[in-house]
N, C-alpha and C positions, 0 to 999 in steps of 0.2 A: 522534353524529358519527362515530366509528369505524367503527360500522357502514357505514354510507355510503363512507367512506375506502375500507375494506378489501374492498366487494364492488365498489369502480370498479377496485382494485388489484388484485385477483382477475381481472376480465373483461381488463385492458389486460396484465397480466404475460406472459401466451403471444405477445401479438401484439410486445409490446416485445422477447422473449427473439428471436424472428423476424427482426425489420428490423434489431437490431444483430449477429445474428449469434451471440448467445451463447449456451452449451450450456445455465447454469443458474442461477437468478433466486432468491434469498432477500431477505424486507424484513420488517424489525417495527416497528411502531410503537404507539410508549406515551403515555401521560398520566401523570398521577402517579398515578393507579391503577390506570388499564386498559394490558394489553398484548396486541397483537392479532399475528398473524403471516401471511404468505402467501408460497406459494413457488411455483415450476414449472420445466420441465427436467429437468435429469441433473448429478450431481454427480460420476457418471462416464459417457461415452458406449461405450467398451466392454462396459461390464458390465451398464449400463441400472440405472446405481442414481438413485433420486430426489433432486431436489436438493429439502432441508426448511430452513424454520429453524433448526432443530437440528442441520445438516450443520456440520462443525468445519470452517476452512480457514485458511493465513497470513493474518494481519488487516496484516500490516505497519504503520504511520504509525499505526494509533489503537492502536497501542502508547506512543506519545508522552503521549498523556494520563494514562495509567495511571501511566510514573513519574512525571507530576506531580504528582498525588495524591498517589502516596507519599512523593515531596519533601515537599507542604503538610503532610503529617502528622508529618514529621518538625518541620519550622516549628511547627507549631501546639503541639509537645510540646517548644518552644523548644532542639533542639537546634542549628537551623541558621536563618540570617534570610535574606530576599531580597537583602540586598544583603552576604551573607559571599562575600569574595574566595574562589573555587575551589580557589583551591591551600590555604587553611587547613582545608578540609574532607575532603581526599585525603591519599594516602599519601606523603609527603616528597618530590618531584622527581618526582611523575609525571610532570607535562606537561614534564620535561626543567628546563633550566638557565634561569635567567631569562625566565618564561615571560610575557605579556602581562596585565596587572591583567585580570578578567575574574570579575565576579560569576557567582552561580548564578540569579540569574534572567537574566542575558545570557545564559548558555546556554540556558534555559527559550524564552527569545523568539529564539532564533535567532539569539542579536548577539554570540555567544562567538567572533567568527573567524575558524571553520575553514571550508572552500570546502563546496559542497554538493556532498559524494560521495554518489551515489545509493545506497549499500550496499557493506557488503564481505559479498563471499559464499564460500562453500565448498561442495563437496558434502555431501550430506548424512550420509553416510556418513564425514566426514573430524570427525575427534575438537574437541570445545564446546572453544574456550578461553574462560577468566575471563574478567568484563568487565576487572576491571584489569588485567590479564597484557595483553589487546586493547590499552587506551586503554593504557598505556607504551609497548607495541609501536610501533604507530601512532606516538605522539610523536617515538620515537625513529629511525624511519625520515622523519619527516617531512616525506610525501608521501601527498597523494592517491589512492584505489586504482586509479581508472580509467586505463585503457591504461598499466597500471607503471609509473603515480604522473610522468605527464608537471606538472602541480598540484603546487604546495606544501600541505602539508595547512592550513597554518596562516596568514591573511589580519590585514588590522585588527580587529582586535574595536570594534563598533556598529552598524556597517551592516547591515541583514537579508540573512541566508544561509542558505538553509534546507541541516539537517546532520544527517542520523540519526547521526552519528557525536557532535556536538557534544551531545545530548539522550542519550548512549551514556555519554559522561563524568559528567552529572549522575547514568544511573542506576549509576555507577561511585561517585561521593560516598552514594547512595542505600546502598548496600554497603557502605562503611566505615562511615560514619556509624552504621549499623542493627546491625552488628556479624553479619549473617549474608547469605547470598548472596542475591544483587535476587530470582529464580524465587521462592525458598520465600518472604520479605517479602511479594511483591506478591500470591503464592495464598492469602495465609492470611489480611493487609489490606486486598487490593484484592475478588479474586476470589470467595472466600466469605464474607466481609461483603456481599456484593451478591449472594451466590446466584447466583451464575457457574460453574457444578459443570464443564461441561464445556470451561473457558476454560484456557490455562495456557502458560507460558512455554520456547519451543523454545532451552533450555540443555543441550542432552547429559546432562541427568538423568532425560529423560523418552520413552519410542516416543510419537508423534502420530500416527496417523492421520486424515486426512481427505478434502476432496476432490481428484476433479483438477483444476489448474489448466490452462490451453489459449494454445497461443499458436497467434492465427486469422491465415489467411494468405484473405480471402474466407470462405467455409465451410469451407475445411480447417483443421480441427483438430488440432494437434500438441500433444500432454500436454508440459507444459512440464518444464525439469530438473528435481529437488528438490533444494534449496538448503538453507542455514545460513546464519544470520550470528551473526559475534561481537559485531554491536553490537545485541542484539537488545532492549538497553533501551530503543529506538529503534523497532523492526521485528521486534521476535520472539515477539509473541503470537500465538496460535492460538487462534481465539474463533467464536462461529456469530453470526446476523444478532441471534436469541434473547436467547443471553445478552448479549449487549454493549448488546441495549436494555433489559437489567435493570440498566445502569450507567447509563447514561441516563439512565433513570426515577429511580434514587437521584439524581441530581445534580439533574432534573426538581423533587422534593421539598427538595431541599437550594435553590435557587431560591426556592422559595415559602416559605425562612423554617428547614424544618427542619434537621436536625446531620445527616448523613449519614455518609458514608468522610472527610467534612471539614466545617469550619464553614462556614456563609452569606460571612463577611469572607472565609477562603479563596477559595473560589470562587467570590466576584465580583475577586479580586483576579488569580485565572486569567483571564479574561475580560474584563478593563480593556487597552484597544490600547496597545500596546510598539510598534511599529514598522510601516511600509505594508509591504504584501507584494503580489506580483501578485497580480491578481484575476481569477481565471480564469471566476467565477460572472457579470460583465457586473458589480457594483456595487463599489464602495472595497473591500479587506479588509484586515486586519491582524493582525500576530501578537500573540497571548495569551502564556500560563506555558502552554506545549505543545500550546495550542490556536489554530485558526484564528476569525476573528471576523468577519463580515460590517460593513458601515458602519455603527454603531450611529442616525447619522441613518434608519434606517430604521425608526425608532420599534416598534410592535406587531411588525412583518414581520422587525425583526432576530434574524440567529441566530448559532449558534457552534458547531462542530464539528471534522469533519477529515474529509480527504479520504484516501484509503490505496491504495498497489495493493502485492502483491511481484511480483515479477521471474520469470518471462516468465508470470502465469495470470491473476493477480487484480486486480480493483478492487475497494476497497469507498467506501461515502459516508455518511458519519451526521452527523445536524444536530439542533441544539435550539434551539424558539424559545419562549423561555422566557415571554414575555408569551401565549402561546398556551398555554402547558402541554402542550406538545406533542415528541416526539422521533421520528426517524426514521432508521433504519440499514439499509442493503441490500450485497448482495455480488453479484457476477457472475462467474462463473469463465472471464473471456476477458479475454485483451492482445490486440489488435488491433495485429501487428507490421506493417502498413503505413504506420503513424500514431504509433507509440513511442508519445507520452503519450495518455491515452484521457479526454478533460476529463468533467467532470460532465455537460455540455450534451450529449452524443453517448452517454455509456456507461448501460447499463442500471441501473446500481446509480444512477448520478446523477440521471437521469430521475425512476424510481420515488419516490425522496426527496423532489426537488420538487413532484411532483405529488403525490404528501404530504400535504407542508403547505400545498400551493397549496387544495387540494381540503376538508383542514379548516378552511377560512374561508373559501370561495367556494361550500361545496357542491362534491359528485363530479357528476361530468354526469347528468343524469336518464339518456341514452341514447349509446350506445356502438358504432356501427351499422359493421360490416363488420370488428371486432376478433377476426379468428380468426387460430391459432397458425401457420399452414402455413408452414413454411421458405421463404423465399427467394431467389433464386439473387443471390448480393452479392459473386461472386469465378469467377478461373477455373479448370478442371478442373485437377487435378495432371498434369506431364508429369513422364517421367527429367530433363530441362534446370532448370524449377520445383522439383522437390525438390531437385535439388543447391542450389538459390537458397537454399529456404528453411534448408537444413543453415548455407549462411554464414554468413546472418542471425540461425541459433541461435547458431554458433560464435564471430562477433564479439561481440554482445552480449552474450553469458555468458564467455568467455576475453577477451576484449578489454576490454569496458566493467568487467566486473564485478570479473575477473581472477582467475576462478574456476582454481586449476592440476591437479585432477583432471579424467583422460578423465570425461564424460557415458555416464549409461546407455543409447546409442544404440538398441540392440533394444526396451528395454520403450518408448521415446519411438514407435517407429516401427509399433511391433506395436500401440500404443494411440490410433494415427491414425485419426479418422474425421471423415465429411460430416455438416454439417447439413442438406443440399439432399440434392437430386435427381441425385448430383453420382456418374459414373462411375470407379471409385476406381484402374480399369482403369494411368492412366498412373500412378501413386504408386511411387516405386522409391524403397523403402527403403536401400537399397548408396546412390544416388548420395545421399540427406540426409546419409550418415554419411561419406560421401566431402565434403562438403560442410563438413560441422564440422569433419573431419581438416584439409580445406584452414585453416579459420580458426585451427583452434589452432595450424596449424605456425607462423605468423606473430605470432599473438598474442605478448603483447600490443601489440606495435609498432603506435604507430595511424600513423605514414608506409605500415607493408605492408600495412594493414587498409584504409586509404582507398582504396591503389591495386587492392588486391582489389577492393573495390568498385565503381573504373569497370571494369575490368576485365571486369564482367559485361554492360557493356553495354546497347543501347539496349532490346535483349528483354526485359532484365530491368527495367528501366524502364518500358515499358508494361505488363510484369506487373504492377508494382505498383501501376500508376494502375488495373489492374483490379481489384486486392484492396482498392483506396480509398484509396493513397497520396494528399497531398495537391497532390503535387507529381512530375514526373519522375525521380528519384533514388530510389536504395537508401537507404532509413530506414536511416544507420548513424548516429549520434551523434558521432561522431569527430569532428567541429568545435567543436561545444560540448563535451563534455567534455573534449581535451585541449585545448582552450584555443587554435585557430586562430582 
């Protein structure tokens, strides 16, 4: 059956990396014995390095499931139960003065009531703080990070909110609890118990290299910042398509009965629905203990995974459909900035996934006719007016949304821009992208100066973006939804 799988996933991967637009395409997929891999593109386009399976890149959000695991193992080795209140598990008044009743599996399933901030980030260069040094932090300004915390950080605890920050404080309790910091815990019982060799956690103890991540403006590709976060119990793995299906596959076999990084009761007790969540896949889904969960009425065809991207490069997408004995993970190194979120249905890592598992119980297509790789044109040329665009669009989203407060590497971003297409690089002025970001950081994080920036630009840059694939006439800035208009 893999066989099949993997040479229909071989012949469609050039042409999918093509029509979305993306530099570089990694996917694995396992059984509980076999593990297969395929990849194509660039894991960087300057340098013309290959994207493989074994390419290391931010995994963001399927960081989530990892410190569940290491939660459940803490559970299973009875130090902590599913329903101990949070605060008996933490360091005395973390969460501040009279803080909301709120288990540690409300936090797990997303119902711990703090707002879904999309990450706090840093540059990459600006010094790891502690997860708990973070989470008191955090508490104690008590506010949201986006556009300088216009968001209370802390809501009703029950209702689903999805919170890397909130699943940041569990691997905070992960850290007292274990009596040593969450990175080395999670390397020593997550990552190499599952022969994860080159997987590891981005805490300021360790140099990462990997790939570049892109943020697509059409075919132009702009290497996106490099970032940090301090919730990175949340978002701060750095794993390849490879290894992370060798987690898979242990849970794959843990499914069928065996003991694995946790017991069978574990994780099915990850994987039992805690609360609706949108469903961005077209069926019901629901939050798990750090997992996402498809409608389980969908008998044989259900599955459970996560969805992931970081901030401005990546997507990834891994699913397990455990009555299939089947796992699938892919990554793509493009954010498609006309669009902010880039759903499973449209992005290349989501795709490949589905056709997956679609393809191991359907059969891969006997014939695959007209699936060649040749770039094609899905945006318009760079002018000097379009690169100052795009510089905004970097400056609000990373100084405004993120509320990143160091200057950006603006030359290595701009020296490391290139075309997918056929695309004449001719109007690309580097001065106005970085003029472009200056504009945004001077205003950041004020999201009142940052929207107005925004019409500001006008109806030009409006049909710019309905040509890079906007879905709509407006500058993709988030400033509605995040501060809360």
């Amino acid at each position: 059956m893999l066989d099949d799988v993997m040479a229909a996933l071989g012949t469609v991967l050039p042409r999918l990396a093509a029509v979305t637009g993306t530099p570089g395409i990694a996917v694995a997929v396992a059984t509980s014995d076999e593990l297969r891999t395929a990849a194509t593109g660039f894991a960087d386009l300057a340098a013309n390095t290959p994207m493989t399976a074994g390419t290391v890149a931010p995994a963001g959000s399927l960081t989530k499931p990892v410190t569940g695991l290491a939660f459940m193992q803490l559970v299973e080795a009875g130090v902590v139960g599913l329903d101990t209140p949070i605060d008996q598990v933490l360091p005395a008044g973390l969460r501040g003065p009279d803080p909301a009743p709120v288990t540690t599996a409300m936090l797990a399933a997303h119902q711990g009531g703090y707002y879904s901030d999309i990450v706090t980030a840093a540059a990459s260069t600006a010094p790891a703080e502690p997860v708990l040094d973070y989470v008191r932090r955090r508490h104690e300004a008590g506010r949201a990070v986006e556009y300088g915390g216009v968001l209370p950080l802390v809501t009703a605890p029950g209702p689903y909110s999805y919170s890397s920050f909130g699943v940041g404080v569990l691997g905070g309790a992960v850290e007292h609890l274990a009596g040593e910091p969450y990175g080395a815990r999670v390397h020593r019982d997550v990552f190499a118990a599952t022969g994860m060799r080159d997987t590891s956690i981005d805490d300021g103890t360790r140099g990462i290299d990997g790939a570049t991540g892109y943020m697509a403006f059409g075919d132009w590709c702009v290497p996106s910042p490099p970032l940090r976060t301090s919730a990175y119990p949340g978002v701060g793995m750095y794993t390849s398509a490879a290894d992370f299906a060798r987690l898979l596959q242990s849970l794959l076999r843990t499914a069928r009965g065996d003991r694995g990084l946790v017991g069978p009761d574990s994780l099915a007790a990850m994987v039992t629905p805690r609360a609706p969540r949108p469903s961005p896949h077209g069926v019901r889904s629901f939050s798990g203990l750090t997992l996402e969960l498809a409608d389980p009425d969908l008998g044989d065809d259900w599955w459970w995974g996560h969805t992931a991207a970081f901030p401005w490069g990546f997507w990834w997408e891994a699913r397990v459909w455990p009555h299939r004995d089947l796992a699938a993970v892919a990554v793509g190194n493009r954010w498609d900035m006309a669009r902010f979120h880039n759903p499973a249905t449209r992005s290349a890592p989501g795709l490949a996934v589905e056709w997956a598992g679609r393809w191991a119980v359907s059969g891969a297509p006997a014939k695959l006719p007209d699936m060649d790789g040749r770039a094609r044109w899905t945006g318009p040329r760079p002018t000097p007016e379009s690169s100052r665009w795009m510089g905004v669009l970097t400056g609000e989203r990373t100084h405004g949304l993120l509320g990143v407060a160091e200057p950006l590497p603006v030359t290595t971003l701009t020296t490391g821009a290139r075309s997918l297409g056929d695309v004449d690089p001719g109007g690309w002025d580097p001065d106005a992208f970085a003029r472009g970001v200056e504009q945004a950081r001077a205003v950041a994080p004020d999201p009142d100066a940052l929207g107005a920036l925004g019409r500001e630009l006008g109806p030009a840059a409006a049909l710019w973006m309905l040509e890079c694939g906007a879905s709509s006439a407006d500058v993709t800035m988030p400033v509605g939804f995040y501060a809360g208009a």
